[in-house]
C-alpha positions in Angstrom: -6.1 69.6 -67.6 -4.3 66.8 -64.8 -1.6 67.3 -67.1 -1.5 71.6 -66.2 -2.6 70.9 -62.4 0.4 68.4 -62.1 2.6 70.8 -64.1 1.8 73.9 -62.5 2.1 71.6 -58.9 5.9 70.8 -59.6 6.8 74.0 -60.5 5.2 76.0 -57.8 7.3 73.5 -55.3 10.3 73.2 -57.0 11.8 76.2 -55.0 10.6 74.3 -51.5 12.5 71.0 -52.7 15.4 73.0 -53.6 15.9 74.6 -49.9 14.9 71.5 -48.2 17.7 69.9 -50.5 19.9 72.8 -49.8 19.8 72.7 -46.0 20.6 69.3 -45.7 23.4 69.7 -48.0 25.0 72.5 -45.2 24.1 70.2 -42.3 25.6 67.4 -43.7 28.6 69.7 -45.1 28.8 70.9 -41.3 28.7 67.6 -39.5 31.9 66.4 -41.9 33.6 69.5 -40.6 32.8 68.9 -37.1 34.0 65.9 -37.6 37.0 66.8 -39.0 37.9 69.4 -36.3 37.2 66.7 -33.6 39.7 63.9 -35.1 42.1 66.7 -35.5 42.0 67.6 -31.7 42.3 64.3 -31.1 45.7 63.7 -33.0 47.0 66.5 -31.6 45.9 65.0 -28.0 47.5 62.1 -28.9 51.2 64.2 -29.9 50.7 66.1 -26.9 50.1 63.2 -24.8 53.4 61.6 -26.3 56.2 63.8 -24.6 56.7 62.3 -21.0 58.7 64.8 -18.6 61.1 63.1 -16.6 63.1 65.2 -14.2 66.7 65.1 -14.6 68.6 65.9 -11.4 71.8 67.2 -13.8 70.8 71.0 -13.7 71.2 73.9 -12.1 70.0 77.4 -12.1 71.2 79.7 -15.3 71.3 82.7 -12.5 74.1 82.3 -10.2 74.8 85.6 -9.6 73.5 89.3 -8.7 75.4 92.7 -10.1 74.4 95.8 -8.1 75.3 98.9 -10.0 75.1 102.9 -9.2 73.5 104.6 -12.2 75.4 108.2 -12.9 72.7 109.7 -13.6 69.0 111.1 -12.2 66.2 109.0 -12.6 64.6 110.2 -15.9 68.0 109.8 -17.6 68.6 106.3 -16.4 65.4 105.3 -17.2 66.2 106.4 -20.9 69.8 105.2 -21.1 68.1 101.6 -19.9 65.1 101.2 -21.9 66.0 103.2 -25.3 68.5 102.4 -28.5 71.5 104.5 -28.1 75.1 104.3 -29.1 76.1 102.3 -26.3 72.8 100.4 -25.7 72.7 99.4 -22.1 69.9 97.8 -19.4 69.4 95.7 -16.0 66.9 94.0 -15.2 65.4 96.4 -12.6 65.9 100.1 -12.0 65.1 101.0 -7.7 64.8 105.1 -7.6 65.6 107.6 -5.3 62.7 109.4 -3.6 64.6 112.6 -3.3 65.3 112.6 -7.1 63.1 115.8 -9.1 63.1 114.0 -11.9 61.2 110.8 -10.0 57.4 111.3 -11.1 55.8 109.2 -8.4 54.8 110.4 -4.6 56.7 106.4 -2.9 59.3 104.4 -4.4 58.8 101.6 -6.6 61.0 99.2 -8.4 60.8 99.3 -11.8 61.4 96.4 -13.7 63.3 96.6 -17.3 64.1 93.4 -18.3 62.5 89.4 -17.7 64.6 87.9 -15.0 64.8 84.8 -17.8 66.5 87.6 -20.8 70.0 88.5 -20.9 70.2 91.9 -19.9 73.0 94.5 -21.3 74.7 95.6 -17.6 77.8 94.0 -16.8 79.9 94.3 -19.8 82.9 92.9 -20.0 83.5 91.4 -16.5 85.0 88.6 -14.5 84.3 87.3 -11.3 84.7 83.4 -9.8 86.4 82.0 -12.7 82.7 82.9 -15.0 83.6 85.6 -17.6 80.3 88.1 -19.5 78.7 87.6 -16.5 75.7 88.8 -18.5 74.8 85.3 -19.3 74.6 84.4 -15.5 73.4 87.4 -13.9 70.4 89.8 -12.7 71.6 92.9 -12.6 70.1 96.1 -10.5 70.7 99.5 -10.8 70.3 102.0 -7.9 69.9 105.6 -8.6 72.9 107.7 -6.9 74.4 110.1 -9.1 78.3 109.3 -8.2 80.6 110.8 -10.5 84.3 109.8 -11.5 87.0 111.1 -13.8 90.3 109.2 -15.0 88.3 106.2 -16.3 87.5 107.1 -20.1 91.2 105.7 -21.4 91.9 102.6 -22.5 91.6 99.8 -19.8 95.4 99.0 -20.2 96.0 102.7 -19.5 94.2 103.6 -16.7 96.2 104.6 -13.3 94.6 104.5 -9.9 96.6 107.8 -8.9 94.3 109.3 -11.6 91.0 108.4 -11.0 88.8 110.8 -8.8 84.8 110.0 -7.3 82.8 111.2 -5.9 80.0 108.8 -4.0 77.1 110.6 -2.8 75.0 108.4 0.0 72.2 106.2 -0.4 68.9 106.7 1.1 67.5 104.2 4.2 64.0 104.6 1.8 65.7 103.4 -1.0 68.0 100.5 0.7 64.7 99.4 2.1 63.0 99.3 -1.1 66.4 97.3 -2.8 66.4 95.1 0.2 62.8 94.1 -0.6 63.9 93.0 -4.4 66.9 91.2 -3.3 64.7 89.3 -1.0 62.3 88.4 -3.7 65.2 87.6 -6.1 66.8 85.3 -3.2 63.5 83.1 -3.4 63.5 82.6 -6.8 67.2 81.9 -6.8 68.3 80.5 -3.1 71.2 78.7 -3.9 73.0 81.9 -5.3 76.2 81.9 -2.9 76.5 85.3 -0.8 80.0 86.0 -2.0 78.2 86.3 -5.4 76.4 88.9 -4.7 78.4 91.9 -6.1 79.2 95.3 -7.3 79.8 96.5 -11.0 83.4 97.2 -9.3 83.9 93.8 -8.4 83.5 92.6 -11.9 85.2 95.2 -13.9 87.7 96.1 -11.6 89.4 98.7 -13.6 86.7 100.1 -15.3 84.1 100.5 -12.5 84.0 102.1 -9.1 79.9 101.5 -8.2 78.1 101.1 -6.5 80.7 102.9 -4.4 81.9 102.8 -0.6 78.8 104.3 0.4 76.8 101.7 -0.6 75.4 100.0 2.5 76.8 96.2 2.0 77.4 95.6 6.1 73.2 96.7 6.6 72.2 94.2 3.3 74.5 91.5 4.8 72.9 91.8 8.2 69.4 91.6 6.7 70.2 88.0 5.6 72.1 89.7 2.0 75.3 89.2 0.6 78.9 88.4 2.6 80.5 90.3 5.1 83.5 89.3 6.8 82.5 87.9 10.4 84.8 89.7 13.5 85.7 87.1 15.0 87.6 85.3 11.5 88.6 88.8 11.0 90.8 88.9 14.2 92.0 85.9 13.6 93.3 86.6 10.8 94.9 89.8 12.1 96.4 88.2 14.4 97.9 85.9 12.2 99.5 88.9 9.9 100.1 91.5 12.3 104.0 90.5 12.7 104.2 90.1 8.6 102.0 90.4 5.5 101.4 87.8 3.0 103.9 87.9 -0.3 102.6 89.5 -3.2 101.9 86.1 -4.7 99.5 84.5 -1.9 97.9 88.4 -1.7 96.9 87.5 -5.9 96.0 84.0 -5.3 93.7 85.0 -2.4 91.9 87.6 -4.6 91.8 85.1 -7.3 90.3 82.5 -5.2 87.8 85.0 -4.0 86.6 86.0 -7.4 88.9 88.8 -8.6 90.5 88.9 -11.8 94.2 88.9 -11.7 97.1 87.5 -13.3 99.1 85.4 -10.4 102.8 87.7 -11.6 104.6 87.9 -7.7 104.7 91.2 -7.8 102.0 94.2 -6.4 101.4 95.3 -9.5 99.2 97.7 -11.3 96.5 95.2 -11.6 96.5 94.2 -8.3 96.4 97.8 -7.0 92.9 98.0 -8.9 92.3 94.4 -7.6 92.8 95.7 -3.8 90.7 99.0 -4.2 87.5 97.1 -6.0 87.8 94.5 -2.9 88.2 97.6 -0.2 85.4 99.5 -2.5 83.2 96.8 -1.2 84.4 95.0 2.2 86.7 98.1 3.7 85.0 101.1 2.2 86.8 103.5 5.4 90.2 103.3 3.0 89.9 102.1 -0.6 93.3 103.6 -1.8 94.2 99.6 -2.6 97.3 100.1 -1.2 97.8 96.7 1.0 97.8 96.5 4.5 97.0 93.9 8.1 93.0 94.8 8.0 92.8 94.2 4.3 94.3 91.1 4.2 92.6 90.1 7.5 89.5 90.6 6.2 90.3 88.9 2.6 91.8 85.6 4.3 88.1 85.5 6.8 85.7 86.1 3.7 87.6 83.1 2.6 87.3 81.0 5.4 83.7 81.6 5.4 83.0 81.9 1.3 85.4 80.0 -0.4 87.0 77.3 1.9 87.4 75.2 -0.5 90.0 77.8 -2.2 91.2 79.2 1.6 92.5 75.7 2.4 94.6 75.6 -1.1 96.2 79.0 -0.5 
């Protein structure tokens, strides 16, 4: 009878011991694991805690310059052509509207940004300026809505002629410099050592290829809102004082484009190239005339920029 009590005792607890035996079994399952986790954090404190940053003073900024470009096209078609896959994929970095533009959905202009100012965006092609070539690598690039148009630039580079090409370079809103003015102020903090002379046009850089942002675009307003170069009048003077009885030779007019920034081979003689040189350079600093044909203001104005830009280069010429 003991015997059946003490029988039937075991088995009715049997399940009890086995729950009890159980739990601790996850407890002590979950402590390992805790443990685990918290050695592992601690190795990986200890790699982490093993790279010491030490500021090298060899560096510089991967952005040294600024592209301004005119986009061709309304709003809602830029926007496409600079965000989408197409044949001929393209982008910038940030797209600044016109308010005037039907196609603009919003009631005030805002800048749109395309592209991380730390990615390579698609906008300068191939280009040239200050001896740094695919300027893509080393650039932020912006585009400004204005719907220019011009014809004569679809050949072949090599078979281009000035006499051929035809634009025509509607004007740009004081809204929409205002809002532009704003970014390049913001870029400018980011970026201050970027030189004034390097901040450019699409023309600038692609000299036969490109004619925007145009002679309307506003560079003497950005330069006097702290932006860009512009040639100071006093240099400028001086300078046409200096050629007013005779121009430069042919040779010292390419080396001073050169020196500036433009690409052009150094051949003596006012070539084809150089024509397209002269007009990309007026496009930007002389917009009244821009028929690249060379005369005293053009050069005045070329030998002050470098005086103040480049005069380094100015007092090798």
């Amino acid at each position: 009878m003991l015997n059946n009590l003490m029988r039937n005792h075991f088995w009715t607890n049997k399940p009890v011991i086995t729950r009890t035996l159980n739990a601790r079994r996850r407890v002590a399952l979950l402590l390992a694991r805790s443990s685990f986790l918290i050695v592992l954090a601690s190795l990986v404190g200890c790699v982490a805690d093993a790279t010491v940053f030490v500021e090298s003073t060899n560096q510089n900024s991967r952005i040294e310059f600024i592209v301004i470009h005119a986009t061709s096209e309304n709003f809602s078609e830029s926007l496409r052509l600079l965000t989408t896959r197409t044949s001929n994929p393209v982008s910038s970095h940030y797209l600044v509207p016109e308010l005037n533009d039907p196609s603009y959905p919003f009631y005030s202009l805002r800048v749109h940004s395309l592209v991380p100012e730390h990615r390579r965006a698609w906008h300068a092609g191939v280009s040239y300026w200050g001896e740094e070539v695919g300027l893509n690598d080393r650039s932020i690039g912006i585009e400004v809505v204005n719907e220019f148009k011009c014809s004569g630039t679809q050949l072949p580079v090599l078979e281009i002629q000035l006499d051929e090409v035809e634009c025509d370079f509607p004007s740009y809103s004081d809204e929409q410099i205002e809002l532009l003015v704003g970014l390049l102020n913001s870029i400018l903090s980011r970026y201050p050592n970027i030189n004034p002379i390097d901040i450019i046009g699409h023309s600038d850089i692609a000299i036969m290829r490109k004619s925007d942002p145009g002679p309307s675009f506003p560079w003497e307003i950005l330069y006097e809102q702290g932006i860009g170069a512009w040639p100071d009048g006093m240099l400028k003077e001086k300078h046409r004082l200096q050629f007013s009885g005779a121009l430069p030779c042919a040779t010292k007019i390419q080396k001073a484009l050169l020196a500036l920034g433009y690409q052009i081979e150094i051949t003596g003689e006012l070539d084809s190239q150089s024509t397209f040189a002269l007009r990309a350079f007026q496009l930007h600093f002389r917009p009244a005339d821009y028929s690249g044909e060379v005369d005293v203001e053009t050069v005045a104005i070329l030998w002050a920029l470098l005086e103040q830009y480049r005069p380094r280069e100015s007092a090798n010429l």
